[in-house]
N, CA, C and O atoms as a DFTB+ gen file, in Angstrom:
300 C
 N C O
     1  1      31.368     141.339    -151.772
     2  2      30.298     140.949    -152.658
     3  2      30.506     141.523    -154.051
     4  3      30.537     140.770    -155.024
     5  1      30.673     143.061    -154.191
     6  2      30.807     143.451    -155.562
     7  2      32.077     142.658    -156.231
     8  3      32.003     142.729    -157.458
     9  1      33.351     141.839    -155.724
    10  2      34.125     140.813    -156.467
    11  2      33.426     140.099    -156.898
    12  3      33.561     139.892    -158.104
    13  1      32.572     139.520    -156.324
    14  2      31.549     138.310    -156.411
    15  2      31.033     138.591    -158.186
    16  3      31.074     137.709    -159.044
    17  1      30.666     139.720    -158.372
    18  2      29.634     140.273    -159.024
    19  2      30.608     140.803    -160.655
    20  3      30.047     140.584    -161.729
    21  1      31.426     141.189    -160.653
    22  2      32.670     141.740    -161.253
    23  2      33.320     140.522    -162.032
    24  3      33.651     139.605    -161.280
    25  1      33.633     140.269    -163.695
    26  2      34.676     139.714    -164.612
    27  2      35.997     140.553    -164.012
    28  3      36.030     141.748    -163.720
    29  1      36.908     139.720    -163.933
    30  2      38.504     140.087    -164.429
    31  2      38.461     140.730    -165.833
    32  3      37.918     140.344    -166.869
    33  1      39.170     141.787    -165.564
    34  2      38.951     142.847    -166.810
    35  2      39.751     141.932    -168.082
    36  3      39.378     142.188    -169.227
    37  1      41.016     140.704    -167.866
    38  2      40.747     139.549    -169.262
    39  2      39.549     139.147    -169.591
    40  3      39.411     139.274    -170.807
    41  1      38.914     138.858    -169.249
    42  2      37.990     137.942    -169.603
    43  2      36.946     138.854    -170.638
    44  3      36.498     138.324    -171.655
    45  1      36.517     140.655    -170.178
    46  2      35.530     141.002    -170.726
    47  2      36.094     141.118    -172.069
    48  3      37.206     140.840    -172.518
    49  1      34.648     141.777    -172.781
    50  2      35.023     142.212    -174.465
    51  2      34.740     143.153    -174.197
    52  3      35.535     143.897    -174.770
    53  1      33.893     143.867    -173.507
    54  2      33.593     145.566    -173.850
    55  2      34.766     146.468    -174.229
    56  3      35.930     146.550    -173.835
    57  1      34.173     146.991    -174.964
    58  2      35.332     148.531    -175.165
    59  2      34.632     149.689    -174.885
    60  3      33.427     149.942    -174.923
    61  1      35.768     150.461    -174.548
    62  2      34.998     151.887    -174.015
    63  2      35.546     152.821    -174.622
    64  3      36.770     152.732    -174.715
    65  1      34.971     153.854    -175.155
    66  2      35.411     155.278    -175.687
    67  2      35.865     156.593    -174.908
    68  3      35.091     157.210    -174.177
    69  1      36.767     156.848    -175.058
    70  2      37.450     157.907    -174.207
    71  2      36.563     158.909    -173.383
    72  3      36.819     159.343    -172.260
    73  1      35.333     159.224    -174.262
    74  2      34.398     160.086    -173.664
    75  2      33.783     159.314    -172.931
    76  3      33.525     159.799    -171.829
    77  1      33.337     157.991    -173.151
    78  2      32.623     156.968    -172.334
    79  2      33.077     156.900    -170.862
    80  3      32.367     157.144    -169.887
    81  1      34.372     156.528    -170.856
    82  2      35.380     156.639    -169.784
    83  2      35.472     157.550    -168.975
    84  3      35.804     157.398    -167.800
    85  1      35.184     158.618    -169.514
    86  2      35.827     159.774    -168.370
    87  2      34.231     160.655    -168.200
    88  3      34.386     161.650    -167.491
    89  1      33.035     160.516    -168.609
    90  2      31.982     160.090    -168.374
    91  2      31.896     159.171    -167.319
    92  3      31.902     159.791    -166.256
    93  1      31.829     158.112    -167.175
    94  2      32.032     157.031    -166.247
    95  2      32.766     157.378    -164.999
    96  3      32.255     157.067    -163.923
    97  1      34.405     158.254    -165.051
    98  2      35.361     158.667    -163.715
    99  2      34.447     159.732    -163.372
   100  3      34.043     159.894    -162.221
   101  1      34.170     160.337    -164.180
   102  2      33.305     161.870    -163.530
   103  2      31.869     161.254    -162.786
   104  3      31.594     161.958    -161.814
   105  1      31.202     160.492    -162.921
   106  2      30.305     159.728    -162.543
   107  2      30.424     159.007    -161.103
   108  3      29.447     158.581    -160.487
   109  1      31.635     158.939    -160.696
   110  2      32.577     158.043    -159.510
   111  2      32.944     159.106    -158.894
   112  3      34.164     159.267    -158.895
   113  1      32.237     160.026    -158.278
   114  2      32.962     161.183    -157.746
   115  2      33.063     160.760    -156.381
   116  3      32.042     160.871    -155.703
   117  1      34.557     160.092    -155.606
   118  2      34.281     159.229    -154.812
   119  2      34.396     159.940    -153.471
   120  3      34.451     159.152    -152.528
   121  1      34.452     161.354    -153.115
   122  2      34.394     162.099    -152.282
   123  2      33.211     162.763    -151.640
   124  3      33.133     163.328    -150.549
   125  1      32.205     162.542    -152.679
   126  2      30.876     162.793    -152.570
   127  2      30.137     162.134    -151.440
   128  3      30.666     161.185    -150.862
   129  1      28.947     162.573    -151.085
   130  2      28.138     161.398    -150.764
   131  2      27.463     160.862    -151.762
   132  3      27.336     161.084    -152.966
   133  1      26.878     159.763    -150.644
   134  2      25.930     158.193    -151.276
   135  2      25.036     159.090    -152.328
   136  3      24.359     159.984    -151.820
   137  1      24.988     158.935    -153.630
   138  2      23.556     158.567    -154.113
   139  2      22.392     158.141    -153.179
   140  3      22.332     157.183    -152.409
   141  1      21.242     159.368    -153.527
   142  2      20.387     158.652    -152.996
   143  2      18.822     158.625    -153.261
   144  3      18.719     159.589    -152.502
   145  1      17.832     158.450    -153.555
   146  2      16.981     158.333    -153.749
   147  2      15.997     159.186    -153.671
   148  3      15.538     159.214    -152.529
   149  1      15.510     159.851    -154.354
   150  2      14.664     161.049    -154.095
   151  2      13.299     160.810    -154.786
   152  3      13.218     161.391    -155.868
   153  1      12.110     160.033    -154.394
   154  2      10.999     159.347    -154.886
   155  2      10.511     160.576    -156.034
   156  3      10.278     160.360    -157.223
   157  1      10.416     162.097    -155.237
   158  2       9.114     162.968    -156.235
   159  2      10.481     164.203    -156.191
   160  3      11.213     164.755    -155.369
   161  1      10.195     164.166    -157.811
   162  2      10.846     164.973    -158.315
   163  2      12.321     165.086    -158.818
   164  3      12.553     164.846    -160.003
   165  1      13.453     165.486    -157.861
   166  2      14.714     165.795    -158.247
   167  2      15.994     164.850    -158.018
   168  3      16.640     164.683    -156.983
   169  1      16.159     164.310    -159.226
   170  2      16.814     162.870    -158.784
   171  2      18.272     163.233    -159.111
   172  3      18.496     163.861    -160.146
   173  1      19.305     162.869    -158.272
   174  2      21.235     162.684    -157.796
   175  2      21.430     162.833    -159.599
   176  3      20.958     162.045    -160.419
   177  1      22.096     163.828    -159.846
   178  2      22.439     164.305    -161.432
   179  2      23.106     163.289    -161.741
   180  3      22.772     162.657    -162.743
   181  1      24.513     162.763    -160.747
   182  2      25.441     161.403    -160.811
   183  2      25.158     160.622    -161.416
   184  3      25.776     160.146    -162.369
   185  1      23.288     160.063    -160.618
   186  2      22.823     158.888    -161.013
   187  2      22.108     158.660    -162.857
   188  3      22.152     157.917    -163.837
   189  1      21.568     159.778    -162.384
   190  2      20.700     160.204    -163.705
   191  2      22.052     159.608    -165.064
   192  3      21.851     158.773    -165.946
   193  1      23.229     160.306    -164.819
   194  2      24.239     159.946    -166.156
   195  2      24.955     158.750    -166.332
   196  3      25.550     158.322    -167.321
   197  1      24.756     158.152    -164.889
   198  2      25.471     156.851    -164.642
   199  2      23.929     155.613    -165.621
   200  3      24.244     154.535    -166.127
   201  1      23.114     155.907    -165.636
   202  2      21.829     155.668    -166.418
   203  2      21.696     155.594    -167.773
   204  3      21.325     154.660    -168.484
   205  1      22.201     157.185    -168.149
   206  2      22.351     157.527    -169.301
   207  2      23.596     156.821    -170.124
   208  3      23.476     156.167    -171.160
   209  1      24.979     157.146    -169.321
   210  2      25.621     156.064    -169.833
   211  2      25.704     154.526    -170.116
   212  3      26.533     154.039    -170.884
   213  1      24.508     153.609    -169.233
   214  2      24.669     152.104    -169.046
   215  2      23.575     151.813    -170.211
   216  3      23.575     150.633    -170.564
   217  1      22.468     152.806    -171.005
   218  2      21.609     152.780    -171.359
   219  2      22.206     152.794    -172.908
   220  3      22.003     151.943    -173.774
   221  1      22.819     153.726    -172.987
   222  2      23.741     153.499    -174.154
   223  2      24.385     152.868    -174.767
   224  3      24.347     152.792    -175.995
   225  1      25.226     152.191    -173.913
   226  2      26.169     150.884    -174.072
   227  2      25.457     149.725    -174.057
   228  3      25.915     148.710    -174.580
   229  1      23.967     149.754    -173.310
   230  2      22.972     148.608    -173.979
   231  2      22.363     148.747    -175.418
   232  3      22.485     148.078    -176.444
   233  1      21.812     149.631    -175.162
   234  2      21.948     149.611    -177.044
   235  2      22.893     149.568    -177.590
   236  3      22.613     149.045    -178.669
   237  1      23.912     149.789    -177.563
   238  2      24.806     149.489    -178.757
   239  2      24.643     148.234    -178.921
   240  3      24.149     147.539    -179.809
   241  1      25.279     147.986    -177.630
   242  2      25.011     146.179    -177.477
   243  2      23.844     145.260    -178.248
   244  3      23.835     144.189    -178.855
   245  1      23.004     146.137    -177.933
   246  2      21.782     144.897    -178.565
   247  2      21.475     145.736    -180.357
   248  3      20.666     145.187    -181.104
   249  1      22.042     146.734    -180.716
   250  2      22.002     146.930    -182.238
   251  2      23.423     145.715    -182.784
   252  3      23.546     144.983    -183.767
   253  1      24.275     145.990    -181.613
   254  2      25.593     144.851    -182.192
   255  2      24.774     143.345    -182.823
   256  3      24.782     142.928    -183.981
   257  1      24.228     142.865    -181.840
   258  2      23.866     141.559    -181.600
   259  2      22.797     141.838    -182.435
   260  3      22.652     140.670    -182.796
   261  1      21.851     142.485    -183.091
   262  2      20.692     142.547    -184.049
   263  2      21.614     142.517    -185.656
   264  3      21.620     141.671    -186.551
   265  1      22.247     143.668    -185.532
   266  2      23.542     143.424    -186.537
   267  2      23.883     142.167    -187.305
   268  3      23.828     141.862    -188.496
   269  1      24.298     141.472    -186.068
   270  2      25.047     140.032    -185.690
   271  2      24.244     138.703    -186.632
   272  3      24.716     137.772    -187.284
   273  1      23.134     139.040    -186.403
   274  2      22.012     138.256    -186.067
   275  2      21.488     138.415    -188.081
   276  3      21.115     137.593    -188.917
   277  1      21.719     139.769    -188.098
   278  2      21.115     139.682    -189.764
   279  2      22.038     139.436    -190.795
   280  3      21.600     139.183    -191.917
   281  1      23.188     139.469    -190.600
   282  2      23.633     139.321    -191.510
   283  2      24.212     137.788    -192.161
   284  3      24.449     137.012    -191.234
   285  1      24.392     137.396    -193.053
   286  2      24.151     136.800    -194.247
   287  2      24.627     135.263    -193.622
   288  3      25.701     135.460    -193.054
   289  1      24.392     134.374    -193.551
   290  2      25.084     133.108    -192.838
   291  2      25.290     133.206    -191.489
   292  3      26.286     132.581    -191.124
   293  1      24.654     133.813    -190.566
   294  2      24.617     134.285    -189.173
   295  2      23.795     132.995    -188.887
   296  3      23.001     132.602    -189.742
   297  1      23.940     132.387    -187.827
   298  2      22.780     131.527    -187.243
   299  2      21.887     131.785    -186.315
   300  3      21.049     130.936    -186.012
């Protein structure tokens, strides 16, 4: 299913920043256990940055595309 879900890394545009990246591998700690859900209170640190990082890269994203959007002959 996650193929299903996944671009061929041709196809995307994102770029990633070295710190972004290894942010992201440190995030994949694949020896660990599952993430998991902790309703009250103390939530998987993993998850918390895996958050922090996707949250980021949406904004950029949508300052890109606001960017995009104002400047001069943009449609």
């Amino acid at each position: 299913m996650l193929a299903i879900m996944t671009l061929p890394a041709s196809r995307t545009q994102a770029t990633m920043t070295r710190s972004e990246r290894e942010a992201l591998l440190d995030a994949l700690l694949l020896g660990e256990p599952e993430l998991g859900f902790t309703p009250r209170g103390n939530p998987d640190p993993r998850l918390v940055r895996l958050v922090r990082l996707l949250g980021r890269q949406a904004a950029r994203d949508n300052f890109e595309a606001q960017r995009k959007a104002s400047e001069p002959g943009a449609s």
